[in-house]
Structure formats: structure tokens, C-alpha cells
C-alpha positions in Angstrom: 9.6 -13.0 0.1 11.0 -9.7 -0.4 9.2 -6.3 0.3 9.4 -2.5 -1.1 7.8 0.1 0.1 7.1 2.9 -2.9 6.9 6.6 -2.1 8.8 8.0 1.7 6.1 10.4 2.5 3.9 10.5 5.4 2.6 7.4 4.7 5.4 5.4 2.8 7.0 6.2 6.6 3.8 4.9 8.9 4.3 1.8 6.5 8.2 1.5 7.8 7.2 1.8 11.0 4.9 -1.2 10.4 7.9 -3.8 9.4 10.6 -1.5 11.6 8.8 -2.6 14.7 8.5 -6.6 13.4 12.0 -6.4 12.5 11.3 -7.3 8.9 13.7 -6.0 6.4 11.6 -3.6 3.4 13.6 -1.6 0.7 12.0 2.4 0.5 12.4 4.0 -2.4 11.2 7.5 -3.8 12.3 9.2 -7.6 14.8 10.7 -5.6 18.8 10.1 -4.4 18.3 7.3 -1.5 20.8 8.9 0.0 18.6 12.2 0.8 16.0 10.2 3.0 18.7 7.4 4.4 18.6 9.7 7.6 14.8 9.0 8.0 14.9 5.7 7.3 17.5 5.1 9.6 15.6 6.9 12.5 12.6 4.2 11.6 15.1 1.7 12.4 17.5 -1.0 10.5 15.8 -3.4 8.8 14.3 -0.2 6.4 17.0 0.2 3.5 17.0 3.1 1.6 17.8 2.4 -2.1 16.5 3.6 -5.5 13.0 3.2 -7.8 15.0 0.6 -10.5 16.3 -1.6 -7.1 12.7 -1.3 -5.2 10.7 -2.8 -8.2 12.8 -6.4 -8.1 11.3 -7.3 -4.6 8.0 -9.5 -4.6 5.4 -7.5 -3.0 5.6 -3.6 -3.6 3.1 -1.1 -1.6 2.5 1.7 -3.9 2.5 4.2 -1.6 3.0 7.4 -3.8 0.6 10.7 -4.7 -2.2 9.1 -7.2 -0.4 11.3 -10.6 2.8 9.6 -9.8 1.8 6.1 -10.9 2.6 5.6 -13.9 5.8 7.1 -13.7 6.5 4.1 -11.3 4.9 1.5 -13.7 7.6 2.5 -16.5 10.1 1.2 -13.9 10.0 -2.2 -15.3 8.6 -3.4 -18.9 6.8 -5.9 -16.9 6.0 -6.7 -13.2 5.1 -10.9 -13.9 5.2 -12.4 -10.9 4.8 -9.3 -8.5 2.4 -8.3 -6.2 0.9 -4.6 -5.8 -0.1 -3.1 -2.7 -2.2 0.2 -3.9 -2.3 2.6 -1.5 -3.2 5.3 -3.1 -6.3 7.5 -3.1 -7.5 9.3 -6.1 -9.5 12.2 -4.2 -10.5 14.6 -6.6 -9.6 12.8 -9.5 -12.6 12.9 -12.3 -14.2 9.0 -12.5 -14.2 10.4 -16.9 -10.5 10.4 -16.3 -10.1 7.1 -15.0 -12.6 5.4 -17.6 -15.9 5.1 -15.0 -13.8 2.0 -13.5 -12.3 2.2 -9.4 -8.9 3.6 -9.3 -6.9 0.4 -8.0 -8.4 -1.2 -11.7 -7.1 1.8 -13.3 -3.9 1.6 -11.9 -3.8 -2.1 -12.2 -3.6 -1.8 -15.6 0.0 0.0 -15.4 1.4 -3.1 -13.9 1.1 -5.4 -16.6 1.4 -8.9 -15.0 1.0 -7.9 -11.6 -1.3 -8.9 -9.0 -3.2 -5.8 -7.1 -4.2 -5.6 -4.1 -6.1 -2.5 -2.5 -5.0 -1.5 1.4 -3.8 0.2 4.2 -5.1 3.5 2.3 -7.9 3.9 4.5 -5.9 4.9 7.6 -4.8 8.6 7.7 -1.1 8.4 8.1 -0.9 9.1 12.2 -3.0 6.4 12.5 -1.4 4.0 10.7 2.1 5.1 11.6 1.3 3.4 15.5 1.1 0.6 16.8 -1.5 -2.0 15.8 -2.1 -3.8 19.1 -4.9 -1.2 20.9 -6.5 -2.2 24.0 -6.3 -6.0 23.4 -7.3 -5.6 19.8 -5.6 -5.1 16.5 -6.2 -2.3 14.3 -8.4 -3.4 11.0 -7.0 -3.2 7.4 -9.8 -3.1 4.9 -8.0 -5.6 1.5 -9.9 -5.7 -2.0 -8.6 -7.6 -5.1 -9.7 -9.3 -8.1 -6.8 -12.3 -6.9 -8.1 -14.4 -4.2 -4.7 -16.1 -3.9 -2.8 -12.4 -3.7 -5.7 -10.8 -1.4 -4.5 -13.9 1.0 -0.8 -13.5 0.9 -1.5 -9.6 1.9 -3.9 -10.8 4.4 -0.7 -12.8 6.3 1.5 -10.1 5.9 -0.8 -7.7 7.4 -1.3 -10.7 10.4 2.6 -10.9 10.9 2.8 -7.1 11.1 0.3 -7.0 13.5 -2.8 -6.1 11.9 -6.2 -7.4 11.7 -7.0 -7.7 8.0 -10.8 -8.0 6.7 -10.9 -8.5 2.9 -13.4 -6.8 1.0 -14.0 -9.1 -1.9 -13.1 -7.5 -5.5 -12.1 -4.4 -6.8 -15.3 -3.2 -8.0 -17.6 -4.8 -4.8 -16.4 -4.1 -1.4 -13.1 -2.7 -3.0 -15.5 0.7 -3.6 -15.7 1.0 -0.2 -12.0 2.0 0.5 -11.7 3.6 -2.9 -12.3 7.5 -3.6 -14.7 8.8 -6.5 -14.4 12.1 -7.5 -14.7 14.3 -4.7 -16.5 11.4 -2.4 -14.7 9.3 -0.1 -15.6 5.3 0.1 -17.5 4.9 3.1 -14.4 3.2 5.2 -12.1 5.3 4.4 -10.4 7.0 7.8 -12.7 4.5 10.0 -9.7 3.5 12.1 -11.4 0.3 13.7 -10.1 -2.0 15.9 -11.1 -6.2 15.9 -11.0 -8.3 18.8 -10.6 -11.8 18.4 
């Protein structure tokens, strides 16, 4: 399984973090030269590999982790994403639910993937929060998952696991998925509660 991390902002970076510290190798990519954020990357540590948007979009599972308005500029990346696996991370604070159709934003942006599987998570952590380490006080930090793919919601769910995170899924897009999901100028109620599970 191969894994890209979209966007090398504040929170493209807490999600290198994430892999750097289970040593899991994860391609980063931004619209930009890789070579202007191979410095950063390198500081995360060596299994994150700076390289561009068109060699990012061949890896299985991609966490879209880019400003809301960039998203379809991503999607035109590849004609089709079959087979993939979409980590939205985005948040669409402020943008108006007429603009998006009435429907959640992850639905909206879903259909910019054609043929992809999307899952919605790890947006509901500010990016200092998720940037440390999962494993608090004997517990693992929570990550909220919401998809309309009960087979994709699960292979996120083990990837969160291995990474060191507690994942609780949601149920679908427009259920619990509403609950980590911005409308208008109104956060989902579980957005930035940074919760920790104990087993």
C-alpha cells in the first residue's frame, strides 16, 4: 500500500509527522517545485519524500490535505482515480452550503474524484494537536472517520491504528460524517475536540 500526503502546510506537516515517527514511507506533494519544501520534509524525517502533484496521485491512499478552493485543481491531476482512496481533510469554513449544492462538503468533493473511495478524517484536530504524538497518558488520541464505503472507512481505520491513533467511525457522509464537517459559518460539533480513548 502506498501513501501521499496532498498539501505541505501546517497540517499536510502534522500528517508527516504521523508516518515520520512509524517510519512509514509517504510521498508529500504541493502545486509547487518539491524541491522548495525538500528541506521540511527532510527535517520531518526520511521516510517523507518530497515529489510532485502528477507522482503523488499514483499512490493508493491520498489525504487531501489542501485549503477547501484548491480541490479541484487537485482532482484534474488524473482523468480518473479507480481504485484510490481519499482521505478529505479539508474543512469548508465559510463556504456557502448554496455553493456546495445543500450536500456535506466531503460529498461535494467526492464527486471530483471520479472512482475514488472518500473517506472523511483527521480534520477535526487543529494542526498542533495533531502534529504530536498520539500516545497521551496511556491513551491514544481519537480520529473521528465518516464514509459512504464501509470497506474504505475500515482500511483508514487500520492505518490510523498503525500510526497510533485511536479511530472511531462515524458512519456515512451525511450522518455522523456532519459532525466533523463545517456548514457555512458553523463548525460540526467535534470539530477541535481533541479526545483521547483508553482501551
Amino acid at each position: 500500500m502506498s501513501y501521499a500526503i496532498i498539501g505541505f502546510g501546517n497540517i499536510g506537516q502534522a500528517l508527516a509527522k504521523a508516518f515520520a515517527r512509524k517510519g512509514i514511507e509517504v510521498s508529500v506533494a504541493t502545486t509547487r517545485d518539491p524541491k522548495s519544501f525538500s528541506s521540511t520534509a527532510a527535517a520531518i524525517g526520511p521516510t517523507i519524500i518530497p515529489t510532485t502533484l502528477a507522482e503523488a496521485a499514483k499512490a493508493d491512499v491520498l489525504f487531501l490535505a489542501v485549503r477547501f478552493e484548491a480541490v479541484p485543481d487537485v482532482a484534474k491531476a488524473l482523468p480518473t482515480w479507480d481504485g484510490k482512496t481519499i482521505v478529505d481533510v479539508t474543512n469548508a469554513y465559510g463556504v456557502p452550503p448554496e455553493e456546495l449544492g445543500g450536500q456535506p462538503s466531503s460529498k461535494f468533493n467526492a464527486q471530483a474524484f471520479t472512482g475514488a473511495r472518500l473517506v472523511k478524517g483527521f480534520n477535526h484536530l487543529g494542526a498542533a494537536s495533531l502534529a504530536q504524538d498520539p500516545a497521551v497518558k496511556g491513551g491514544r488520541r481519537a480520529v473521528f472517520l465518516a464514509s459512504d464505503d464501509d470497506a474504505a472507512a475500515a482500511a483508514i481505520s487500520t492505518l490510523a491504528e498503525n500510526l497510533g491513533f485511536a479511530p472511531i467511525k462515524l458512519g456515512g457522509l451525511s450522518e455522523g460524517g456532519l459532525l466533523v464537517q463545517a456548514r457555512g459559518n458553523t463548525w460540526g460539533q467535534l470539530i477541535f475536540k481533541d479526545l483521547i480513548k483508553f482501551d
